[in-house]
C-alpha positions as CSV (number, residue, x, y, z in Angstrom):
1,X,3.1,-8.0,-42.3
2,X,2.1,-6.5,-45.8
3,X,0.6,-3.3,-46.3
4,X,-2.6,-4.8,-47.2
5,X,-2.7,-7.3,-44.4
6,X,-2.0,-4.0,-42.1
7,X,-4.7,-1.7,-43.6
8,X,-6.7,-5.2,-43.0
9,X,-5.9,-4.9,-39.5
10,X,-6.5,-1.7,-38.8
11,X,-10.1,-1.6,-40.6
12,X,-10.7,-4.4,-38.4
13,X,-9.7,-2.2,-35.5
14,X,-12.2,0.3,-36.5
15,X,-15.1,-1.5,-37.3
16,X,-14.9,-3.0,-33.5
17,X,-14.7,0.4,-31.7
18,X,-18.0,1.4,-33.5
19,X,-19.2,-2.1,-33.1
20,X,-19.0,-1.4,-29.3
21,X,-19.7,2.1,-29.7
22,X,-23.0,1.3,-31.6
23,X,-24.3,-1.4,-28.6
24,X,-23.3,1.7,-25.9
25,X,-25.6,4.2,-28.2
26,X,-28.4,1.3,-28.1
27,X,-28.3,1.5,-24.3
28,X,-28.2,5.4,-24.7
29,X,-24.4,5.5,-24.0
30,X,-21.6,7.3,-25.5
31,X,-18.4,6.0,-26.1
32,X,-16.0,8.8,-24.5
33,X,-18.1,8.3,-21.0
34,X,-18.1,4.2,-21.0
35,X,-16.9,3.1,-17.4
36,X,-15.4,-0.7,-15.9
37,X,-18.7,-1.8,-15.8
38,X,-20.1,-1.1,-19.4
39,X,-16.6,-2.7,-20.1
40,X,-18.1,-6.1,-18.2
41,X,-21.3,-5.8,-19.7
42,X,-19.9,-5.9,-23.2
43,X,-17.0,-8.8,-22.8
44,X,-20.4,-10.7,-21.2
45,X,-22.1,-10.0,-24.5
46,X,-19.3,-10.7,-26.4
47,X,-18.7,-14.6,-24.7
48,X,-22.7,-15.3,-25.2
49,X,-22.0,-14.6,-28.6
50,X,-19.0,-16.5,-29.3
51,X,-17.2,-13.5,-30.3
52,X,-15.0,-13.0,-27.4
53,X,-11.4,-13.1,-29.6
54,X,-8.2,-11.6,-29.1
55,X,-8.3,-9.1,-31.9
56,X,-11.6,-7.7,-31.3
57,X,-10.9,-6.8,-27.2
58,X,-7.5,-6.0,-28.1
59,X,-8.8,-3.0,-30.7
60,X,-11.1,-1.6,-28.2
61,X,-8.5,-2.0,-24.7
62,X,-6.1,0.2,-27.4
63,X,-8.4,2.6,-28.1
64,X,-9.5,3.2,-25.1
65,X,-5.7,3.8,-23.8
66,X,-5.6,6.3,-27.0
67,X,-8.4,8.3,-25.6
68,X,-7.0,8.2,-22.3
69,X,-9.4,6.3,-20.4
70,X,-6.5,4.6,-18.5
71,X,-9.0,2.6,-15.9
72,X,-11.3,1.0,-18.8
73,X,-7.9,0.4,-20.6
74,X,-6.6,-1.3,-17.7
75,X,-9.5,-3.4,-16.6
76,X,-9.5,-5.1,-20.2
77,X,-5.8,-5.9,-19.8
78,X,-6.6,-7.8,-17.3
79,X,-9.1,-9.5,-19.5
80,X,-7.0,-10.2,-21.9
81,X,-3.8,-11.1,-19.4
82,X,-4.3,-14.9,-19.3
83,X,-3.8,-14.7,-23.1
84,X,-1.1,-12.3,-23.7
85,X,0.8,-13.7,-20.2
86,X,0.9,-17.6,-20.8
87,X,1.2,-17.2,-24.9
88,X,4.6,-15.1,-23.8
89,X,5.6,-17.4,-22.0
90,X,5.1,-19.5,-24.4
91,X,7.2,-18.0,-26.9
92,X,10.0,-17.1,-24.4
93,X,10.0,-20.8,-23.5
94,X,10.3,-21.5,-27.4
95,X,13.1,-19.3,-27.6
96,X,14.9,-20.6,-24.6
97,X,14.8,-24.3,-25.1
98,X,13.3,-25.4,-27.9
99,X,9.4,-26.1,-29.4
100,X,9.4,-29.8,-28.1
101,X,9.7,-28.6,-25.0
102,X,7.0,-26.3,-25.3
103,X,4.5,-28.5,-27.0
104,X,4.9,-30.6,-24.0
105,X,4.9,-28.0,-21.2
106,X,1.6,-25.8,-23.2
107,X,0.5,-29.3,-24.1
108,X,-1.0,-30.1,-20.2
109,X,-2.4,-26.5,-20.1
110,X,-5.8,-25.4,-21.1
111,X,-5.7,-21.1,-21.6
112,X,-9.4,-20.2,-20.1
113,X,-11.2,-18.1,-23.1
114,X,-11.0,-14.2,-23.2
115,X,-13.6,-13.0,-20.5
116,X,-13.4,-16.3,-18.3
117,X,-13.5,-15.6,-14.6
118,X,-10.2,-14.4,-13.3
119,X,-10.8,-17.2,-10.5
120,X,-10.0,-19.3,-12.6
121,X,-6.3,-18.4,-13.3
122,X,-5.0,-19.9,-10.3
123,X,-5.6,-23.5,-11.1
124,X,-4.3,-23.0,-15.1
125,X,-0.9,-20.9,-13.5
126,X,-0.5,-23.4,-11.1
127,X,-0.8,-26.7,-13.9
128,X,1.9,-24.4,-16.1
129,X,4.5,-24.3,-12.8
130,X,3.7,-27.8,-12.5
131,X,4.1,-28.5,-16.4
132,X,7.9,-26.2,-16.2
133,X,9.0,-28.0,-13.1
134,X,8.6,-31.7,-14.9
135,X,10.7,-30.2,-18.3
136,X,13.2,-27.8,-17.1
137,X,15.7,-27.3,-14.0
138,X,14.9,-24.5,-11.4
139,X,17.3,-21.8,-13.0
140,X,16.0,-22.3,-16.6
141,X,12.4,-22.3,-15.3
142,X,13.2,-18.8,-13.5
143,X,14.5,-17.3,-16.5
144,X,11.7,-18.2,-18.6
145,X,9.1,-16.7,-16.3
146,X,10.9,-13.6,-15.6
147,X,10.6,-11.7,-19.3
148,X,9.0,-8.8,-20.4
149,X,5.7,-10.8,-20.4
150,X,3.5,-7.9,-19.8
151,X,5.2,-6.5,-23.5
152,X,5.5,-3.6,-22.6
153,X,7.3,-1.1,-24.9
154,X,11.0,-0.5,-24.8
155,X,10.6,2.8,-25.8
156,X,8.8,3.3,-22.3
157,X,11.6,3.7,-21.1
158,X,13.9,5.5,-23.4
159,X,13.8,9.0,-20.9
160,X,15.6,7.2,-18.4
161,X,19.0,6.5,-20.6
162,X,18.6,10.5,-20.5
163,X,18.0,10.4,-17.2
164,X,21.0,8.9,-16.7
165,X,23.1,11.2,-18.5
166,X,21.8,14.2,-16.9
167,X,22.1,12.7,-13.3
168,X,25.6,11.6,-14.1
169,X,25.4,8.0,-11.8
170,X,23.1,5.1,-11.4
171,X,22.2,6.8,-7.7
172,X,20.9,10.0,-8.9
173,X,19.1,8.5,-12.0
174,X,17.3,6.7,-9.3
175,X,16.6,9.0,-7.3
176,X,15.0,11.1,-10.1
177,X,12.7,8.1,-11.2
178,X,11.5,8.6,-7.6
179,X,11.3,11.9,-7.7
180,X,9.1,11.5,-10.7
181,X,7.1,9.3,-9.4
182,X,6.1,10.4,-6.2
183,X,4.8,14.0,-8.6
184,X,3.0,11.9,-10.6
185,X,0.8,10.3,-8.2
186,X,0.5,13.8,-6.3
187,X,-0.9,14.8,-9.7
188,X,-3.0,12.0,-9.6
189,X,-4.2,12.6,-6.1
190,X,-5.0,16.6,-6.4
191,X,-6.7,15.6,-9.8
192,X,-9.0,13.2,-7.9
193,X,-8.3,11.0,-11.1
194,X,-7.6,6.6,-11.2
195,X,-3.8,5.8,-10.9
196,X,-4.1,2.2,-12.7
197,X,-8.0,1.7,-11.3
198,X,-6.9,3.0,-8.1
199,X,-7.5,6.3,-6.3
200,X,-4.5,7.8,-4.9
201,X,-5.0,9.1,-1.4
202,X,-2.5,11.6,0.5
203,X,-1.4,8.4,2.4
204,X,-0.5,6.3,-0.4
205,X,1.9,9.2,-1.9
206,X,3.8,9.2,1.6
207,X,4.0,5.6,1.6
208,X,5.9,5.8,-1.8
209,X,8.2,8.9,-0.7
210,X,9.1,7.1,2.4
211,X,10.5,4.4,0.3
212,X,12.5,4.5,-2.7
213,X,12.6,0.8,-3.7
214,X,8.5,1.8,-4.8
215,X,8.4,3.1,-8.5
216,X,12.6,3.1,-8.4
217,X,15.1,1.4,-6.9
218,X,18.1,1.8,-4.4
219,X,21.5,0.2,-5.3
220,X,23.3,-1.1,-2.7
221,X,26.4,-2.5,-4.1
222,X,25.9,-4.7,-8.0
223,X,22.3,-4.9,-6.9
224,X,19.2,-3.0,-7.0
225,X,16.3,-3.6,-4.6
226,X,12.7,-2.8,-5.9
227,X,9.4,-3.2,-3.6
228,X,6.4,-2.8,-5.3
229,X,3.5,-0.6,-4.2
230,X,0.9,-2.6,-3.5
231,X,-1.9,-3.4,-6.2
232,X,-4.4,-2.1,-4.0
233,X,-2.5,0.9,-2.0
234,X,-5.2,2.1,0.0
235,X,-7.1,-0.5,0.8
236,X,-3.4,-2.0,1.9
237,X,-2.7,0.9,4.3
238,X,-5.9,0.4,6.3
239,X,-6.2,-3.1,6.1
240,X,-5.9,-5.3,9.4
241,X,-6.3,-8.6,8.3
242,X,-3.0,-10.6,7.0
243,X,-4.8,-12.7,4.4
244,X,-6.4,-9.5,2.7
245,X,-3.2,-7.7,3.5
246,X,-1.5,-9.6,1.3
247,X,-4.2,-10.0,-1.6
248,X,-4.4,-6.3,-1.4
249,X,-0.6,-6.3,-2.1
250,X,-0.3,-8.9,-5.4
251,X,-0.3,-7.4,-8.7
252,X,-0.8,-10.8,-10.4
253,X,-4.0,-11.2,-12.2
254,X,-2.9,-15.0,-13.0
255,X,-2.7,-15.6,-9.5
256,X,-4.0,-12.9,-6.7
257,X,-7.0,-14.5,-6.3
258,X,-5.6,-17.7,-5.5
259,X,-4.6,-15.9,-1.6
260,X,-8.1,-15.5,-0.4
261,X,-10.1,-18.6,-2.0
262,X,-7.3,-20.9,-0.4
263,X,-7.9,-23.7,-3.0
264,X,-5.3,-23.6,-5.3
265,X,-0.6,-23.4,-3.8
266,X,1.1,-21.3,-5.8
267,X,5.4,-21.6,-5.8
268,X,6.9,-18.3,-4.8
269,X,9.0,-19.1,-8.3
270,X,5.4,-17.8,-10.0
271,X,6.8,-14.7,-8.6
272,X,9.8,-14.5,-11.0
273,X,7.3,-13.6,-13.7
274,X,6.6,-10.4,-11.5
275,X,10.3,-10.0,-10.7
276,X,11.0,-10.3,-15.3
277,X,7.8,-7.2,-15.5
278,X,10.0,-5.0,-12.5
279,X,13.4,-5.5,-14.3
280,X,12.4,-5.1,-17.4
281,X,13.3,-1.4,-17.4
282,X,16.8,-2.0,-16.1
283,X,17.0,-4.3,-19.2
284,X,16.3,-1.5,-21.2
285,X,18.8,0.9,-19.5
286,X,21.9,-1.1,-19.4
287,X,21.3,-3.1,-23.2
288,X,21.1,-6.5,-21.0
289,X,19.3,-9.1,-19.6
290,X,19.2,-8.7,-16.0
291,X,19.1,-11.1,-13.6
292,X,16.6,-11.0,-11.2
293,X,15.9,-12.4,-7.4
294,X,12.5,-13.0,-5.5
295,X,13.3,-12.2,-1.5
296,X,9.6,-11.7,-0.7
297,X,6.5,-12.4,-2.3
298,X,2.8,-12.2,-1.2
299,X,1.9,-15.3,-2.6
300,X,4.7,-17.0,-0.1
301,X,3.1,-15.4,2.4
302,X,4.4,-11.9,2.8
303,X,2.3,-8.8,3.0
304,X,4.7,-7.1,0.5
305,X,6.8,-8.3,-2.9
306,X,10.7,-7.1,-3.4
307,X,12.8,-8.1,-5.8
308,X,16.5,-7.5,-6.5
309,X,18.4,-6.8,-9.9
310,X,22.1,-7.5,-10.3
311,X,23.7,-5.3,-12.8
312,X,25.3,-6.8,-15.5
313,X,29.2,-6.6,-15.2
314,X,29.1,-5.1,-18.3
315,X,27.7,-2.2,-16.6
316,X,29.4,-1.5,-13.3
317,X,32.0,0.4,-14.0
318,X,31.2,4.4,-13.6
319,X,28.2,3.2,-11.1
């Protein structure tokens, strides 16, 4: 990109912050107190209008995570997932075969529009896995879904190679990341403040520091076993009921929704695109592609997900 074409960019950026920021005033609003729902309100303004585009929700979701209001952030992630999730997959299938192969596959998919109702996903994820299965063998269609489709940062992750070094061994690097996490939802928790639009409760910090595969890892051997806490931890913890045990459980926006309305099978290999987001770091750590391994999944019908990550060979020696 040029430096005009960026200075572009970013004066777009701008000029849709204050475009939202001037509606919230209108409704006698300020931008620095704009909660989930105002964040509705405006992406239903913004589909009436026909002006519901990547670049525009995108500058304000950004902004918003500059700020630090993490749960507004966070709910329009999840506004814009179906477009940033399937268009990585996309280009990872692009990179990994070749762009026949994904003109065919994206070819039988239509991406809902930015703002469409999440209940929707299910029936687009499950005409992708349908579309992979017909143009690529099992192990090929695994890898492609499990990549860093969530793009997050590398650079995330950059304290744990110093981790690493300080700890001395994989095993205490671990435990640290633990360590670290179980603080950081205490701090959450005493603050009274949303951990990912979800309140932290003294219950759901000793569910995570009773288990070490949540937020880390434990190695057992050339593999590393991750569970994930749930999407919804303490509505998880008191909830009876298998079916909503297991919504409560699934992270995916592409696809949680699909457990309770009961319409739409999804493959546990769905899953791998989870098990690419939870290995991602270890990607980052060891300077390799990891490969990853669905043993549980709430879409299959577990009430948890784990996953587990083989080190690369390149890599075991001094772990």
């Amino acid at each position: 990109m040029g430096r005009g074409q960026g200075e572009d960019a970013a004066g777009s950026a701008v000029g849709y912050v204050r475009e939202f920021e001037r509606r919230l005033g209108e409704q006698g609003k300020r931008l620095d107190a704009a909660s989930v729902e105002d964040m509705k309100w405006y992406v239903s303004e913004l589909m009436a209008e026909g002006l519901n585009t990547f670049e525009r929700v995108v500058a304000l979701q950004r902004y918003l995570n500059f700020i630090g209001r993490r749960e507004e952030a966070v709910h329009l992630y999840f506004v814009l997932s179906a477009t940033i999730i399937y268009g990585s997959i996309s280009d990872r299938l692009a990179r990994l075969t070749d762009d026949e192969t994904k003109s065919r596959v994206f070819g039988r998919v239509s991406v809902p529009p930015i703002g469409a109702p999440t209940d929707q996903f299910p029936q687009v994820t499950r005409w992708l896995m349908d579309s992979l299965a017909e143009e690529l063998d099992q192990a090929t269609l695994r890898r492609v879904l499990a990549g860093n489709h969530h793009g997050v940062p590398a650079e995330s992750f950059a304290k744990h190679r110093e981790w690493l070094a300080e700890a001395g061994s994989l095993d205490g690097l671990l435990k640290r990341m633990h360590d670290e996490a179980v603080a950081e939802l205490t701090r959450y928790m005493e603050e009274g403040r949303m951990w990912f639009e979800q309140m932290i409760t003294p219950e759901v910090v000793e569910l995570v520091r009773g288990n070490q595969e949540m937020l880390s890892a434990v190695r057992d051997g050339e593999w590393l076993y991750e569970t994930k806490i749930p999407f919804a931890p303490a509505d998880w913890l008191l909830e009876e009921d298998p079916t909503m045990k297991r919504f409560y459980a699934c992270h995916c926006p592409l696809a949680r929704s699909a457990i309770v309305s009961g319409g739409v099978e999804l493959p546990l290999d769905w899953c791998y695109c989870s098990g690419g987001y939870g290995k991602w770091r270890f990607d980052v750590l060891f300077g390799a592609e990891t490969e990853v391994e669905v043993l549980e999944s709430a879409l299959a019908g577990s009430d948890r997900c784990r996953f587990r990550i083989r080190i690369p060979e390149s890599n075991k020696r001094g772990y």
